[in-house]
MOPAC internal coordinates of N, CA, C and O (Angstrom, degrees):
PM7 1SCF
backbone

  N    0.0000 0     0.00 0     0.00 0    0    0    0
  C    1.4497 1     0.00 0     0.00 0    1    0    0
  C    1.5255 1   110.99 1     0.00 0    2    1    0
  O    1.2310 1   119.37 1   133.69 1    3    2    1
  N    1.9259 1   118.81 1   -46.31 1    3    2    1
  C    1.1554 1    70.51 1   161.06 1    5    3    2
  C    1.4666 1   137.47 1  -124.23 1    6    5    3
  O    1.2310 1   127.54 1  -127.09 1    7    6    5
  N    1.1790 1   103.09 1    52.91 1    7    6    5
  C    1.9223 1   105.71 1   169.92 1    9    7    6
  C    2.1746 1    92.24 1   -72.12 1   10    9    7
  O    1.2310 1   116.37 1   129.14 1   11   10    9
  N    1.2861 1   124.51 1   -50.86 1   11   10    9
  C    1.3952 1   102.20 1  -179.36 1   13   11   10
  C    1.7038 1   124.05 1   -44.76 1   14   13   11
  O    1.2310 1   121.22 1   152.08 1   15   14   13
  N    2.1664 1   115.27 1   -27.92 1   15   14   13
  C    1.4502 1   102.84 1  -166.71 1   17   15   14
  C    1.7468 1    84.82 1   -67.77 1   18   17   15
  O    1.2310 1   119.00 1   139.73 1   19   18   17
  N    1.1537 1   119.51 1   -40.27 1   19   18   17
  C    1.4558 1   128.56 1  -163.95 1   21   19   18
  C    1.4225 1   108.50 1   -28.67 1   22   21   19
  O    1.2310 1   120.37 1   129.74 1   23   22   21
  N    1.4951 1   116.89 1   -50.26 1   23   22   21
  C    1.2363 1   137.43 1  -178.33 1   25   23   22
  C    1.3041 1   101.59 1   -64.87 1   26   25   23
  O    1.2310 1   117.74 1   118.01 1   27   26   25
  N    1.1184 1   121.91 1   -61.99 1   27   26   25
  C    1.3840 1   118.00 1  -157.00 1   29   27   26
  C    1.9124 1   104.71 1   -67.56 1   30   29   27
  O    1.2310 1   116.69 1   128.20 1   31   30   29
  N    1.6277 1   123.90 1   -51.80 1   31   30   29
  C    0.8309 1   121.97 1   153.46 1   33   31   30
  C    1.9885 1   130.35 1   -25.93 1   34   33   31
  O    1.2310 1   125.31 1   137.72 1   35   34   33
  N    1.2302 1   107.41 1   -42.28 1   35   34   33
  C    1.4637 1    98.88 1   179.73 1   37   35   34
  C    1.7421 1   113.75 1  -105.41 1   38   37   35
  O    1.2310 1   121.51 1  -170.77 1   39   38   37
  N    1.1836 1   114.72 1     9.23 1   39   38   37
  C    1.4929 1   125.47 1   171.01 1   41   39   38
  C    1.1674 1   135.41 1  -113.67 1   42   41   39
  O    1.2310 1   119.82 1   -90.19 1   43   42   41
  N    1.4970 1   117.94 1    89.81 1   43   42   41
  C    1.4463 1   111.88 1  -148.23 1   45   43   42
  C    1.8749 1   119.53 1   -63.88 1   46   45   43
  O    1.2310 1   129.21 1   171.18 1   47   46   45
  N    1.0166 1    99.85 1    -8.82 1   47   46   45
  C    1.6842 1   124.00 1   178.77 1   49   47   46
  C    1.8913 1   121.81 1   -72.70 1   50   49   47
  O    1.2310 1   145.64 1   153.72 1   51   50   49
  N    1.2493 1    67.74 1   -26.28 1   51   50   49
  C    1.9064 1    94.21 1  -168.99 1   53   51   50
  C    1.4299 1    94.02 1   -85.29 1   54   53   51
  O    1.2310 1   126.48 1   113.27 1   55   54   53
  N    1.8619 1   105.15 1   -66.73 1   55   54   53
  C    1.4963 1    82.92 1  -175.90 1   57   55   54
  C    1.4941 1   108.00 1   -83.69 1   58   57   55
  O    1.2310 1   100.10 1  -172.78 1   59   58   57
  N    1.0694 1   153.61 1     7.22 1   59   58   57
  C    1.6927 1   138.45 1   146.20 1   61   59   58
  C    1.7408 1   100.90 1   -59.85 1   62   61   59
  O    1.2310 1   105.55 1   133.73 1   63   62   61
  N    1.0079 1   144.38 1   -46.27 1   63   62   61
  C    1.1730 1   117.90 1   171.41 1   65   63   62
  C    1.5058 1   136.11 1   -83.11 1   66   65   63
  O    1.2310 1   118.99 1  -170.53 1   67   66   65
  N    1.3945 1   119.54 1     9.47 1   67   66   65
  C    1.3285 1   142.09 1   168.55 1   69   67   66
  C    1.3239 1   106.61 1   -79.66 1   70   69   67
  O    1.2310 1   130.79 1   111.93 1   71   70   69
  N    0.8912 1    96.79 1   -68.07 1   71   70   69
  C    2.2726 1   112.91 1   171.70 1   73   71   70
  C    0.8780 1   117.29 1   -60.31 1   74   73   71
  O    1.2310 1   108.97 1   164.33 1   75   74   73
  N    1.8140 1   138.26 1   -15.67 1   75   74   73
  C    1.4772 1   135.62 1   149.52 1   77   75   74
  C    1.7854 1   107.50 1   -84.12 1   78   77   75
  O    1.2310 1   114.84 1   147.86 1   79   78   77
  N    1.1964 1   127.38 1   -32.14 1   79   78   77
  C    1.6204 1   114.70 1   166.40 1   81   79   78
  C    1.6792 1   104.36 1   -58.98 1   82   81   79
  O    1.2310 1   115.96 1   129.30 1   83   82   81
  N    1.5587 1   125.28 1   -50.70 1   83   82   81
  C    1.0047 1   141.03 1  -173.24 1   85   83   82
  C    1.8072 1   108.34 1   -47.74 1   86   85   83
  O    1.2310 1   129.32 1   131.24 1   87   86   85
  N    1.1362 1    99.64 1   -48.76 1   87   86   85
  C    2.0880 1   109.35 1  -177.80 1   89   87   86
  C    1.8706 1    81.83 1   -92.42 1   90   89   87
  O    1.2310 1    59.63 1   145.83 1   91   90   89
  N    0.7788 1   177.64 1   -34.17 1   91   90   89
  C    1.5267 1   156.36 1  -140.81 1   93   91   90
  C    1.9492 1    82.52 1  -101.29 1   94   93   91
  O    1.2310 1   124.41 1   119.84 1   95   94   93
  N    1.0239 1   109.14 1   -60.16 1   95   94   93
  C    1.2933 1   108.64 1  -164.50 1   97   95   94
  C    1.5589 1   114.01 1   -60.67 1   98   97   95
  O    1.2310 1   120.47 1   155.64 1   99   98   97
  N    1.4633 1   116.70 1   -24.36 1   99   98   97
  C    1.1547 1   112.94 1   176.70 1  101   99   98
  C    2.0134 1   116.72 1   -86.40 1  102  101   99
  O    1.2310 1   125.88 1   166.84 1  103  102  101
  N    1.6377 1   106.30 1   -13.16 1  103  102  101
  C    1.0250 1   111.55 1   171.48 1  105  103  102
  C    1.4156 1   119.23 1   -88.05 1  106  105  103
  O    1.2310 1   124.88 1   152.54 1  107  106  105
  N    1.3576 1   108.23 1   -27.46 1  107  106  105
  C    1.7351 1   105.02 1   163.05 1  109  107  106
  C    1.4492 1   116.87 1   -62.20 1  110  109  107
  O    1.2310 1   112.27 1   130.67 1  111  110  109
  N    1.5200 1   132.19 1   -49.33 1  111  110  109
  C    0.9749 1   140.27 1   177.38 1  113  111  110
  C    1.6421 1   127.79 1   -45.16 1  114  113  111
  O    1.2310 1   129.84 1   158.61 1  115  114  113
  N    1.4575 1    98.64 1   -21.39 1  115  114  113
  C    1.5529 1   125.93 1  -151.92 1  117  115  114
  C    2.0919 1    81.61 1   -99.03 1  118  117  115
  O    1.2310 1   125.81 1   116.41 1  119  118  117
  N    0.9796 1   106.44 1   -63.59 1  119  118  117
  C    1.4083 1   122.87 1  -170.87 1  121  119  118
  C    1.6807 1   105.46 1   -66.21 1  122  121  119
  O    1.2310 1   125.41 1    95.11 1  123  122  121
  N    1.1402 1   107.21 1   -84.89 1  123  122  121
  C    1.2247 1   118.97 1   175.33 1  125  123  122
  C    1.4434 1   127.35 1    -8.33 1  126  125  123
  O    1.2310 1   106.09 1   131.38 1  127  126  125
  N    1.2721 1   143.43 1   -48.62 1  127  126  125
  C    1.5275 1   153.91 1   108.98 1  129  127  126
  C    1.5250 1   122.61 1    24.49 1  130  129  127
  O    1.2310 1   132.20 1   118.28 1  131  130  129
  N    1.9334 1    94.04 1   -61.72 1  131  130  129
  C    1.1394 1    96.50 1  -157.75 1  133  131  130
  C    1.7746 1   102.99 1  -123.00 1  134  133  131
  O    1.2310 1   124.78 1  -145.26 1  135  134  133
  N    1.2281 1   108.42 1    34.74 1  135  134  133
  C    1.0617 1   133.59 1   171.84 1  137  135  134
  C    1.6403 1   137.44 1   -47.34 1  138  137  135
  O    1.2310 1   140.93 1   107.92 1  139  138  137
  N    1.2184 1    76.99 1   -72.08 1  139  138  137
  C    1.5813 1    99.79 1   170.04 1  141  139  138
  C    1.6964 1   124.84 1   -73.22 1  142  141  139
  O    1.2310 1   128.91 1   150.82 1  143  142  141
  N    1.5008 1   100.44 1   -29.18 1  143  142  141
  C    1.4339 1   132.15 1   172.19 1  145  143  142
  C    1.4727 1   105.10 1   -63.27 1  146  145  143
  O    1.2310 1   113.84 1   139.14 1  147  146  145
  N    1.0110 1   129.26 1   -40.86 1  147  146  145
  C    1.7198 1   137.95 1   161.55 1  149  147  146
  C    1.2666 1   109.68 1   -64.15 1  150  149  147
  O    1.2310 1   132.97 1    97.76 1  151  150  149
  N    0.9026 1    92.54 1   -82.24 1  151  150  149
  C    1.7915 1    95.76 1  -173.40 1  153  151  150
  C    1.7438 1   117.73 1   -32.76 1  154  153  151
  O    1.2310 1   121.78 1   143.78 1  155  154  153
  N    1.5114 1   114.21 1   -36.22 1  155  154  153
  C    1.0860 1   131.35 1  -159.47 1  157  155  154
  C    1.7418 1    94.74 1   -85.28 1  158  157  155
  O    1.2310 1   128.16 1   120.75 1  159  158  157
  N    1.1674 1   101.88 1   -59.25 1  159  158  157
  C    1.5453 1   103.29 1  -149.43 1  161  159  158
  C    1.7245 1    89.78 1   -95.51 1  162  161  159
  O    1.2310 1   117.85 1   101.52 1  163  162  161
  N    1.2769 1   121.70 1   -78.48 1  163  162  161
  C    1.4684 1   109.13 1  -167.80 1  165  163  162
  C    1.7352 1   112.12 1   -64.31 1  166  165  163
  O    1.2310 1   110.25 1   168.13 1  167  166  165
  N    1.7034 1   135.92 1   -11.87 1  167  166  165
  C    1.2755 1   121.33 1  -174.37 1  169  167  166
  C    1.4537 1   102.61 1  -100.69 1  170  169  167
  O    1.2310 1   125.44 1  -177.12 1  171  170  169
  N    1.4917 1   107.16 1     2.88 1  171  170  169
  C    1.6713 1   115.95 1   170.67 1  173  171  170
  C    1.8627 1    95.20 1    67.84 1  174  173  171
  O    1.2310 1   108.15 1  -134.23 1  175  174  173
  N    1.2757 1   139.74 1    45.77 1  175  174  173
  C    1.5746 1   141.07 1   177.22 1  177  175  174
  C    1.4793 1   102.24 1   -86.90 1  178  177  175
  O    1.2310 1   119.52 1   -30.82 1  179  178  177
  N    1.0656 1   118.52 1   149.18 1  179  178  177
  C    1.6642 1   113.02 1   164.09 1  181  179  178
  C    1.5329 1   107.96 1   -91.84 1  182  181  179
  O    1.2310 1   111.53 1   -16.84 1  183  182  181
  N    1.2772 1   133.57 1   163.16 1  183  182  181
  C    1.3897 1   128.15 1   168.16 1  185  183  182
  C    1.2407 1   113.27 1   -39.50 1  186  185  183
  O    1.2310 1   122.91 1   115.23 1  187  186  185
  N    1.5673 1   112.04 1   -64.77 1  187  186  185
  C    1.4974 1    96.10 1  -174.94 1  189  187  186
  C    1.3947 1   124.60 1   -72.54 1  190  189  187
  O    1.2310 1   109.02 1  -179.98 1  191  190  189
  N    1.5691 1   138.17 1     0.02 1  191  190  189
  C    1.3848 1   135.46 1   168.15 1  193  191  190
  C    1.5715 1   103.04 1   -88.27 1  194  193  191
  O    1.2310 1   116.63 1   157.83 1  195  194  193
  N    1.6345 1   124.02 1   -22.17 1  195  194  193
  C    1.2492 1   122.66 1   161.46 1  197  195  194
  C    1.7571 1   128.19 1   -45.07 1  198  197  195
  O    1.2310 1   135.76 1   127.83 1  199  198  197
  N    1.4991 1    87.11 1   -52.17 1  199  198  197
  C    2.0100 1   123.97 1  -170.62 1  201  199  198
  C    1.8822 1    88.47 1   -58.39 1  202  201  199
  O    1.2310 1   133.01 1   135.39 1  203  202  201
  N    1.5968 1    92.47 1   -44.61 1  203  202  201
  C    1.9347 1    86.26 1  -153.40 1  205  203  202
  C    1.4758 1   105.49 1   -76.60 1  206  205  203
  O    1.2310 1   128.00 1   161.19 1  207  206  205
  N    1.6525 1   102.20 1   -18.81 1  207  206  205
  C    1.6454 1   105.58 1  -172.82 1  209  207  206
  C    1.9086 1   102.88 1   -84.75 1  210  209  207
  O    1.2310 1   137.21 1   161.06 1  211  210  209
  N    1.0324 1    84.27 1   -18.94 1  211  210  209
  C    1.9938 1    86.17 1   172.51 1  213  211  210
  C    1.3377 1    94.30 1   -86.03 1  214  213  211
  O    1.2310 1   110.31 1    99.99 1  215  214  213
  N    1.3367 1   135.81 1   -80.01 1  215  214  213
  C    1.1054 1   127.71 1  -171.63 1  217  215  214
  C    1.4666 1   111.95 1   -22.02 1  218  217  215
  O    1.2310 1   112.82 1    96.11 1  219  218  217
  N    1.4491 1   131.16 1   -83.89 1  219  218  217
  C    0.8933 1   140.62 1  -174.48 1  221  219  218
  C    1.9609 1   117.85 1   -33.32 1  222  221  219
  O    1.2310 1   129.52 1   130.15 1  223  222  221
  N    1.7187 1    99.25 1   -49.85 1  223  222  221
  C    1.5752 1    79.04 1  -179.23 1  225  223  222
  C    1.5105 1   110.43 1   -98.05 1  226  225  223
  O    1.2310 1   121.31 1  -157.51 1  227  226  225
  N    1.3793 1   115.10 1    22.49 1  227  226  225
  C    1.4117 1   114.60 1   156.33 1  229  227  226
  C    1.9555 1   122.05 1   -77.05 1  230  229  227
  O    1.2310 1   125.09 1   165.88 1  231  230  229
  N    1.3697 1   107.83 1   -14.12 1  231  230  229
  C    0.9933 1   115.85 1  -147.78 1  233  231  230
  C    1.7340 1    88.77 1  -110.61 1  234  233  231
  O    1.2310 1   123.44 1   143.54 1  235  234  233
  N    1.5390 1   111.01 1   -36.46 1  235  234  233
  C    1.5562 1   122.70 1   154.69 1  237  235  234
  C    1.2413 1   117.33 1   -49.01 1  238  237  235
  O    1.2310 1   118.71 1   134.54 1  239  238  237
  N    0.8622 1   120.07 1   -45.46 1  239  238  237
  C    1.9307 1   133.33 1  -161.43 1  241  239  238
  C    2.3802 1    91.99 1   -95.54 1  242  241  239
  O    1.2310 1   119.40 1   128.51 1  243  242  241
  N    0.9162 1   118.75 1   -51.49 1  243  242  241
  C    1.8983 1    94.98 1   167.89 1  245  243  242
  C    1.2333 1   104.39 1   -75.41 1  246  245  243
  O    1.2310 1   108.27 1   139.74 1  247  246  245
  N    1.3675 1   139.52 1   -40.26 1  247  246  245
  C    1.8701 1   137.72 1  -174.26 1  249  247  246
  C    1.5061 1    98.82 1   -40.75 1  250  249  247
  O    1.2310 1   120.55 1   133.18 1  251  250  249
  N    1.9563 1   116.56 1   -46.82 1  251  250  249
  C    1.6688 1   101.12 1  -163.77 1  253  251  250
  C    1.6123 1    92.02 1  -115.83 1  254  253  251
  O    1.2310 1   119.89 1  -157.56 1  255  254  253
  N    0.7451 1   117.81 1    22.44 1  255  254  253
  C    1.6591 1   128.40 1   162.64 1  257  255  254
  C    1.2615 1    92.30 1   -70.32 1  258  257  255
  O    1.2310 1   111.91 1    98.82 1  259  258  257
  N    1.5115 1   132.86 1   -81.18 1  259  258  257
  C    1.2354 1   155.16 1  -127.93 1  261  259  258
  C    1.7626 1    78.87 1  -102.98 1  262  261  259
  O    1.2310 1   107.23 1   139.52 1  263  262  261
  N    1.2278 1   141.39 1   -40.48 1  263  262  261
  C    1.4024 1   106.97 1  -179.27 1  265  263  262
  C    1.4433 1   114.90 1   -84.99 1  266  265  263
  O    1.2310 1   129.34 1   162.31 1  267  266  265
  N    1.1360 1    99.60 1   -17.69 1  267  266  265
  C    1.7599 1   108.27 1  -160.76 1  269  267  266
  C    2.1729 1    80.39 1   -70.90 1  270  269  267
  O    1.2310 1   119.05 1   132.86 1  271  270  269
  N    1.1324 1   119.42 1   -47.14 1  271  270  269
  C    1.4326 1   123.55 1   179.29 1  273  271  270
  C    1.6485 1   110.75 1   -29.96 1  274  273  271
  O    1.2310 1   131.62 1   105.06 1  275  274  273
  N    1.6433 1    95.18 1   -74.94 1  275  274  273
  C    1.1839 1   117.69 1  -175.68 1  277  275  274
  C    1.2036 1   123.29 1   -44.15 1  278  277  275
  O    1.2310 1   119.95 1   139.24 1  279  278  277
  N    1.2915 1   117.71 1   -40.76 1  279  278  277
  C    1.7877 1   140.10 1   177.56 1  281  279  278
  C    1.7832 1   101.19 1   -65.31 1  282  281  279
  O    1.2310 1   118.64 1   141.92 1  283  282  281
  N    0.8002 1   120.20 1   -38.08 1  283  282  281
  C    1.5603 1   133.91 1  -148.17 1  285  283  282
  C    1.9008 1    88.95 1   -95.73 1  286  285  283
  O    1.2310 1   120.42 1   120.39 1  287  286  285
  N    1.3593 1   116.80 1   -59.61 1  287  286  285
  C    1.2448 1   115.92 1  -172.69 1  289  287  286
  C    2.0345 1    94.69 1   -57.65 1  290  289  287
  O    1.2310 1   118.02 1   118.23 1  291  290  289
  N    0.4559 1   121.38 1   -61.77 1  291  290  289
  C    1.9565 1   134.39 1  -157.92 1  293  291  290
  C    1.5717 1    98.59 1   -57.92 1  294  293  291
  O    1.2310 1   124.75 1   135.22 1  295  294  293
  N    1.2770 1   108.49 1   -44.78 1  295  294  293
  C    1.8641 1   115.04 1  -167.31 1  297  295  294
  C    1.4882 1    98.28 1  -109.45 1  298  297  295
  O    1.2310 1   124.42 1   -15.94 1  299  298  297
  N    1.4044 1   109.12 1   164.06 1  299  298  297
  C    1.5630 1   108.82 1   167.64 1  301  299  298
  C    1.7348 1    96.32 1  -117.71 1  302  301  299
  O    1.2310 1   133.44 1  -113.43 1  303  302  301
  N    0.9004 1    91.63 1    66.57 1  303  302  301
  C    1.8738 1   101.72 1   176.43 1  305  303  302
  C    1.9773 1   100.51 1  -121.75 1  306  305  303
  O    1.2310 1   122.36 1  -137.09 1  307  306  305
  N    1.4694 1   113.09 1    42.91 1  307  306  305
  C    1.9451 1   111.72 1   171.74 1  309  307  306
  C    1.5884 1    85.94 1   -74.29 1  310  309  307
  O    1.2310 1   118.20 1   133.67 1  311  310  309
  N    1.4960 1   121.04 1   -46.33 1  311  310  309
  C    2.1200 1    91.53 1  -172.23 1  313  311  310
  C    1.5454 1    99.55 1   -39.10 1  314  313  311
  O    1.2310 1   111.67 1   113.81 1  315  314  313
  N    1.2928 1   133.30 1   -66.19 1  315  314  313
  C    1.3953 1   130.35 1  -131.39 1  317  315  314
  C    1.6216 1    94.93 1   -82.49 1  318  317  315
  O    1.2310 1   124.85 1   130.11 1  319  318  317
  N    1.3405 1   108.29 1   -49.89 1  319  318  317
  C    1.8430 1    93.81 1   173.52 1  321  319  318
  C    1.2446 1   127.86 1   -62.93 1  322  321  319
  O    1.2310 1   115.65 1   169.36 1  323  322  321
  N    1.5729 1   125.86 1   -10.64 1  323  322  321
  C    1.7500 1   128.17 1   178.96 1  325  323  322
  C    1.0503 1    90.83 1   -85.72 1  326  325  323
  O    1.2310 1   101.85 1   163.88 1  327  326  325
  N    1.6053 1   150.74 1   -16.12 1  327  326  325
  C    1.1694 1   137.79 1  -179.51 1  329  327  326
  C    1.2950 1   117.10 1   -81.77 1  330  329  327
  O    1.2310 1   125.21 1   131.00 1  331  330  329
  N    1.3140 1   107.60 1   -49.00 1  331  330  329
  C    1.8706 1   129.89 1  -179.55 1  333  331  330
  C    1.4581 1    95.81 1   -44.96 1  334  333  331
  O    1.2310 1   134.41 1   115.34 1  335  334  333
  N    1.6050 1    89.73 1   -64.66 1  335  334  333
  C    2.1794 1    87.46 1   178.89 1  337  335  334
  C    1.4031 1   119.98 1   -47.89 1  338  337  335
  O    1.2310 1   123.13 1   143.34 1  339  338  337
  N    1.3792 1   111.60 1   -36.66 1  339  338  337
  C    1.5030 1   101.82 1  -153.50 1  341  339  338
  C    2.0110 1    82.64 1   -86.86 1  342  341  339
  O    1.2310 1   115.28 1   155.38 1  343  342  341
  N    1.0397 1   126.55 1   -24.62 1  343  342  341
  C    1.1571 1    99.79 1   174.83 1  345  343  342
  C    1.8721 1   123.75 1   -94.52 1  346  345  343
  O    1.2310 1   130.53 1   174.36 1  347  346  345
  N    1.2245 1    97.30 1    -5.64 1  347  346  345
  C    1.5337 1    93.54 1   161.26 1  349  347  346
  C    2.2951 1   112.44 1   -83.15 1  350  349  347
  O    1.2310 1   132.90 1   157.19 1  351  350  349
  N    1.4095 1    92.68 1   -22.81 1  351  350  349
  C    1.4007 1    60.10 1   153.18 1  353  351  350
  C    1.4417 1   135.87 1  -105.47 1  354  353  351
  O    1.2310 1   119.93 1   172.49 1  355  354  353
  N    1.4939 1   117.75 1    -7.51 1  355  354  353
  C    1.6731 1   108.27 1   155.69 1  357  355  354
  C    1.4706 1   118.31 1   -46.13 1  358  357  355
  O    1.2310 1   124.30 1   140.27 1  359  358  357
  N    1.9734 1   109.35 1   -39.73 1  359  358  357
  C    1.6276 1    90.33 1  -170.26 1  361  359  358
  C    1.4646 1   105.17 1   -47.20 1  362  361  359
  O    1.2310 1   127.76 1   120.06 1  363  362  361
  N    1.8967 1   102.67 1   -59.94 1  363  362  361
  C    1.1285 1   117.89 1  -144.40 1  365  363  362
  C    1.8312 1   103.86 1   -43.16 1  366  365  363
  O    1.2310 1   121.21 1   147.25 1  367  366  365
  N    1.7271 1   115.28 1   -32.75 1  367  366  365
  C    1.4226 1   107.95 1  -156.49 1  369  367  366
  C    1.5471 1   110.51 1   -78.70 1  370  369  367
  O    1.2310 1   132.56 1   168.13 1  371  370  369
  N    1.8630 1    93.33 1   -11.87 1  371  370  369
  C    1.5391 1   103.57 1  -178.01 1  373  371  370
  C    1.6659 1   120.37 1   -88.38 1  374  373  371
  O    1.2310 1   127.63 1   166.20 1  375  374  373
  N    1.3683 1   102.93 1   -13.80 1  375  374  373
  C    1.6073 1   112.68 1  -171.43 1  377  375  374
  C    2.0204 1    90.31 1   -91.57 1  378  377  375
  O    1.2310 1   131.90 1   134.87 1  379  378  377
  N    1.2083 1    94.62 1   -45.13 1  379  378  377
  C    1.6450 1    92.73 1   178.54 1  381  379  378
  C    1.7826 1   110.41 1   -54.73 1  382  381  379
  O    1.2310 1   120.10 1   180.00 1  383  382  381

């Protein structure tokens, strides 16, 4: 256990991407809670148009999970898809 901090300590990449899982995770956690509590009460949703709007972008979010995968294993194009992601999730945090 710790030859990995070892790593992370001498790779400045490692720990910049430890400390962005580290803040993503603390901003889901932060949100996440009060989620449904939004949606419900201030976007005026009923449970079940809530359920279908989760449903639905849960089902968005494994569909390009699993392609964004698939694409990535076949091509050596991960620069161009870690980018796509990282900027589909700024849209997403900016359209939200």
């Amino acid at each position: 256990m710790q030859r990995q901090f070892i790593h992370l300590w001498r790779d400045s990449s490692l720990r910049m991407l430890s400390l962005s899982a580290l803040l993503f995770g603390c901003y889901a956690a932060s949100i996440g809670p009060y989620q449904s509590l939004i949606a419900i009460s201030v976007f005026g949703l009923s449970d079940a148009t809530y359920a279908a709007v989760l449903m639905a972008s849960l089902a968005v979010s494994v569909a390009s999970a699993v392609g964004v995968g698939i694409v990535t294993d076949q091509r050596p194009s991960r620069r161009i898809m870690a980018i796509l992601a990282a900027a589909a999730i700024a849209l997403g945090g900016a359209v939200v």
